[in-house]
C-alpha positions as CSV (number, residue, x, y, z in Angstrom):
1,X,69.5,75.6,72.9
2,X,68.3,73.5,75.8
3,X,66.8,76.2,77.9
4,X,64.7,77.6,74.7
5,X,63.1,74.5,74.0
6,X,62.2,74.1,77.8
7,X,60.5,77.6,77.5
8,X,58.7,76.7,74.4
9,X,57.5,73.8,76.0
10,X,56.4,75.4,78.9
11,X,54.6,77.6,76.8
12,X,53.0,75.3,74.7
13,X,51.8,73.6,77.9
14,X,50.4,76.2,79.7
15,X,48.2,77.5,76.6
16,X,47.2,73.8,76.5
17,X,46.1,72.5,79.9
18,X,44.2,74.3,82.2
19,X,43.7,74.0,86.2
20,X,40.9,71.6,86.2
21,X,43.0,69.4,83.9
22,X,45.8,69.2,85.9
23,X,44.0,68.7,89.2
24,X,41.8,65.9,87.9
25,X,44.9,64.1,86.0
26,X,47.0,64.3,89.0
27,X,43.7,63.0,91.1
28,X,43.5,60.3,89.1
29,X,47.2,59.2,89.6
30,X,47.2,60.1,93.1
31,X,44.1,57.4,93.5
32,X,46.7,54.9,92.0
33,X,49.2,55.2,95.2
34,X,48.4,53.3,97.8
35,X,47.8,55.5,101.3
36,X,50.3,53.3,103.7
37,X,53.0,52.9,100.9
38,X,55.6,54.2,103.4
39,X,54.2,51.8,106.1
40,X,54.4,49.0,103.6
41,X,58.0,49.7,102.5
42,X,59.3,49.9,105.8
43,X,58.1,46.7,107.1
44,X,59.7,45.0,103.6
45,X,63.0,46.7,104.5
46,X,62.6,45.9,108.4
47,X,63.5,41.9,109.7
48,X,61.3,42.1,112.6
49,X,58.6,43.9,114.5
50,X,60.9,45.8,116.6
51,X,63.3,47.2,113.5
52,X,60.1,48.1,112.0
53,X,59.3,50.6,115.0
54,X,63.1,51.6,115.2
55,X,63.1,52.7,111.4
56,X,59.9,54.2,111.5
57,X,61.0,56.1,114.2
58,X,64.2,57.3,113.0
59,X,62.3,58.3,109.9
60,X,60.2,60.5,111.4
61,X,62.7,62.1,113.7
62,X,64.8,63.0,110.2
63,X,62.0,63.9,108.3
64,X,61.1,66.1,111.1
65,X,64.8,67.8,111.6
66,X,64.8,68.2,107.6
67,X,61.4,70.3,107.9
68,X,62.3,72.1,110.3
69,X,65.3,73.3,109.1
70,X,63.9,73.9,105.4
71,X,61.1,76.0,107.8
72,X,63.9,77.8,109.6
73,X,65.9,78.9,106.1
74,X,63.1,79.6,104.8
75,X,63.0,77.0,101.7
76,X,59.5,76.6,100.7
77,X,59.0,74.5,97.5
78,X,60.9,71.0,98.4
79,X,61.2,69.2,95.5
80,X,64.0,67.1,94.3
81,X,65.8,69.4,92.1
82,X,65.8,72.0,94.6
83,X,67.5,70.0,97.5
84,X,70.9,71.6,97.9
């Protein structure tokens, strides 16, 4: 069964790595990410200066509606697999 081997696993993991683990292995991979990867990605998808401040703009605005609205319904862990 899918969901026992997922518990097992989860199991196994937690008896195996502890919080200082986990913080400095996801320090490490968090060094790896650049800090204006969203800047850079938007001026590769925009054709000119000006689209570049129209997308950024209508990204904030979106991201900013989606918070708030997550905020308002009360949904506090926003990952992937829980967007509805």
């Amino acid at each position: 069964n899918e969901s026992v081997n997922f518990v097992e696993k989860f199991n196994w993991s937690y008896t195996v790595y502890n919080r200082s683990l986990v913080c400095k292995e996801f320090d490490k991979i968090q060094n790896k990410i650049s800090w204006d990867l969203m800047r850079k990605f938007l001026k590769q998808l925009s054709s000119s200066t000006e689209a570049y401040f129209v997308l950024r703009n209508q990204f904030i605005s979106s991201y900013a509606v989606a918070s708030t609205v997550q905020y308002i319904l009360g949904i506090g862990d926003r990952h992937l697999s829980n967007w509805m």
